[in-house]
N, C-alpha and C positions, 0 to 999 in steps of 0.2 A: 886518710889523714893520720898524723900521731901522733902522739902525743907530747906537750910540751913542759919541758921540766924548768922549775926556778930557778936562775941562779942562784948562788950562796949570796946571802945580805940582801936578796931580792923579794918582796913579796908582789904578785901580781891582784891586788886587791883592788876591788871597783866598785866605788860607790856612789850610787846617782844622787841629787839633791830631791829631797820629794815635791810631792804634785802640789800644785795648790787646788781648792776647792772648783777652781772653773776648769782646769785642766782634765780632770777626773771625772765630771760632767759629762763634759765632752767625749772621750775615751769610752763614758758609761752608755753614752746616743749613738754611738759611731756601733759598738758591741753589739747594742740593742736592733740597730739597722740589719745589720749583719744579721743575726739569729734568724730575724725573722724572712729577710730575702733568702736564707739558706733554708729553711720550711718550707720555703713557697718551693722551692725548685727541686724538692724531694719528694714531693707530690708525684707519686705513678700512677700511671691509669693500670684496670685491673684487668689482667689476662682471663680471655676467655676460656673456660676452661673447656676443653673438648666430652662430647659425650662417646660412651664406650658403645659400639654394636654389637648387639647379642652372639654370642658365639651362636654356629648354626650345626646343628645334627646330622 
């Protein structure tokens, strides 16, 4: 991609209206959901580790 330049007299400025308290809530349970189902599924089980055999003479 490349980047894109302003034209002259142009400002490309964006600005959202803010949240209300339920909107933010919600977003904060949705987040919360997530975290924790991503936890759950990074859970690994533990490699065995192998044992070494004695070198021999």
């Amino acid at each position: 991609m490349g980047h894109i330049k302003e034209p002259k007299g142009v400002d490309f400025l964006i600005e959202s209206k803010p949240l209300t308290d339920k909107e933010r809530e919600k977003i904060s349970e949705f987040i919360k959901k997530r975290k924790e189902l991503a936890g759950q599924k990074t859970s690994t089980k533990k490699k065995q580790s192998r044992t070494r055999k004695p070198a021999q003479k």
